[in-house]
N, C-alpha and C positions, 0 to 999 in steps of 0.2 A: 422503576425504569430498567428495562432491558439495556445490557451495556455488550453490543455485537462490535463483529471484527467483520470485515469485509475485503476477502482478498483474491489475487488469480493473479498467474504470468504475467509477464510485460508483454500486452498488446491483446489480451484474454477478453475487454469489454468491463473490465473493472469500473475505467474512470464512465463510462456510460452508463452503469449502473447506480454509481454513485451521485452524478446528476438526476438520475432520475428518481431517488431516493428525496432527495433535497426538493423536487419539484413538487411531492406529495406529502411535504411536511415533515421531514425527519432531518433531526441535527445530525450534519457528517464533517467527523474532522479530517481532513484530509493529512494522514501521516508522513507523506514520501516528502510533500512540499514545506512540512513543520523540519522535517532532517536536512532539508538545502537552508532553511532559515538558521539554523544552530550552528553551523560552519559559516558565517559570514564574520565580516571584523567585531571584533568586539563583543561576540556570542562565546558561551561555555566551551563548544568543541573547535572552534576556531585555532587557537593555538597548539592543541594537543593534536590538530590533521598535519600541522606543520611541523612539531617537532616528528610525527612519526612518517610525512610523509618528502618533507625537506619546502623549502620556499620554488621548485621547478613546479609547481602545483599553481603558483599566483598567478595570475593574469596583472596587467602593468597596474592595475587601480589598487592592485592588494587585496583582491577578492580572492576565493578558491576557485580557480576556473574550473568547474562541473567536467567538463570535457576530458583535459589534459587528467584530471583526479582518477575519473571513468575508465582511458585508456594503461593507467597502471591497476588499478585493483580489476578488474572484469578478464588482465592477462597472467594473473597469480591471486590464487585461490588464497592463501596465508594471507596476503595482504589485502585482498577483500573481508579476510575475517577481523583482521585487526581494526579495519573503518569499523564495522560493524558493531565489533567489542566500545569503541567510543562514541559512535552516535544512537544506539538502539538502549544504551537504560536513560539515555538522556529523554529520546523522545516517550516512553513508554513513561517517565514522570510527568511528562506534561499531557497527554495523552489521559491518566486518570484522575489528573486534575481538573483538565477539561471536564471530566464526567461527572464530577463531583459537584461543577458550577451547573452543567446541567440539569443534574437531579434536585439542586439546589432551587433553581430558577424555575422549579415546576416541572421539568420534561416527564409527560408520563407514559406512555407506549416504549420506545425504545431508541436509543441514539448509536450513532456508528463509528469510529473509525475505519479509514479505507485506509490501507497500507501493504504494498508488492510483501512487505516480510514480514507479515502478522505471524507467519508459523515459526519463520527460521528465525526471528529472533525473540519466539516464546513467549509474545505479550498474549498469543489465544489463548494460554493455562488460563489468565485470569478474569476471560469475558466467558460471559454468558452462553454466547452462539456464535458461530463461524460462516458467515455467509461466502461461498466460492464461485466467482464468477471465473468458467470459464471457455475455451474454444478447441478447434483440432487444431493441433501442432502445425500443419503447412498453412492454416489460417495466419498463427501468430509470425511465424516466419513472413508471409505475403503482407502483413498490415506493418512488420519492421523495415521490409524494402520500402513499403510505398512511405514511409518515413524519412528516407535517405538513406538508412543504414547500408553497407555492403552485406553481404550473406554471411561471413565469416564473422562478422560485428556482430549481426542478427542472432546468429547461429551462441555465440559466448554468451548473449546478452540468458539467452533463454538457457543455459547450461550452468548458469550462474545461481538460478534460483528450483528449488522444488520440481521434480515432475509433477506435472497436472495431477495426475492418479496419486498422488501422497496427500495433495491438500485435499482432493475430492476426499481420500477415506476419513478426513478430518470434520469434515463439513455438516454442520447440522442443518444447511440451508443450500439449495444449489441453484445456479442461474446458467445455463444453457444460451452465451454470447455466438453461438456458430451462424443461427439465423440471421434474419432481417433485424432492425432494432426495433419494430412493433412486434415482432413477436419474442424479445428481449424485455419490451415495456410490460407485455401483458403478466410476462411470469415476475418481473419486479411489484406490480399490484396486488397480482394475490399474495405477494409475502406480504405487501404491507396490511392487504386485510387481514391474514391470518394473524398477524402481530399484534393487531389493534382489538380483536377480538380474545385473543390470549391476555393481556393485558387487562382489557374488560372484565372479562371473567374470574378473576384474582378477587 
């Protein structure tokens, strides 16, 4: 079993490509939403966001409100690394554990993780293949307004992570999200057939 990484900017066609992955038969764990689980009460990084990032982060239920978290780390680079330093070996343990149930359970072609920081927090050294979905910059920009985001929100959000051009020269797969989403689907197919035939052929 192929164990790929699947990644691209925030607002690049990631999570679309990732659905589409899933409707053709491919196990995908979704990483970014495994790292909001692990900061809830009573999970491993839950206390360690709050001793490093004070209890002004809770919302009244005792949760980590995502929001208020986002508007400190996305306005200093230091302490977005330090999130990072605490929830990225956590999720990368469950993440190849997952994989392990999978190959376990029979998976034979190849399974995925999708995840915005497959590169910058180094979990791609350990997969197989690098799948990079992505789009032109005033795309990502226009799909974070129509978001809500302001421009200057939009603008940090994408400043925060990888230029496009650093993941592409990583990539041993590339998904071209600028089109239409049928002509997004048709290049997520042939990856899967070229996958399933690679595999076969083993």
């Amino acid at each position: 079993m192929l164990r790929l990484g699947l990644t691209g900017g925030i607002a690049s066609g990631k999570s679309a490509v990732a659905a589409m992955l899933r409707e053709l038969g491919f196990s995908v764990l979704d990483a970014d939403s495994l790292a909001h689980k692990l900061i809830e009460p009573g999970q491993p990084a839950y206390n360690e966001v709050l001793r490093e990032f004070g209890n002004s982060v809770l919302s009244p239920d005792a949760r980590v409100d995502r929001a208020k978290l986002s508007a400190i780390v996305f306005n200093d680079r230091a302490k977005l690394d330090r999130l990072n330093a605490i929830i990225h070996p956590r999720v990368a343990e469950v993440v190849f554990r997952q994989f392990d149930e999978w190959q376990r359970a029979g998976t034979r072609d190849a399974a995925f993780v999708e995840a915005a920081l497959l590169i910058e927090s180094s979990i791609y050294k350990s997969l197989d293949g690098l799948v990079v979905a992505w789009c032109e910059p005033q795309q990502q920009l226009e799909r974070l307004l129509a978001r809500g985001l302001s421009e200057a929100e939009a603008l940090r959000r994408i400043a925060a992570q990888l230029p496009v051009e650093e993941k592409l020269r990583l990539a041993t797969e590339k998904i071209d999200c600028s089109g239409s989403l049928d002509e997004t689907r048709r290049q997520v197919e042939a990856l899967a057939a070229k996958l399933r035939r690679s595999q076969a052929a083993r």
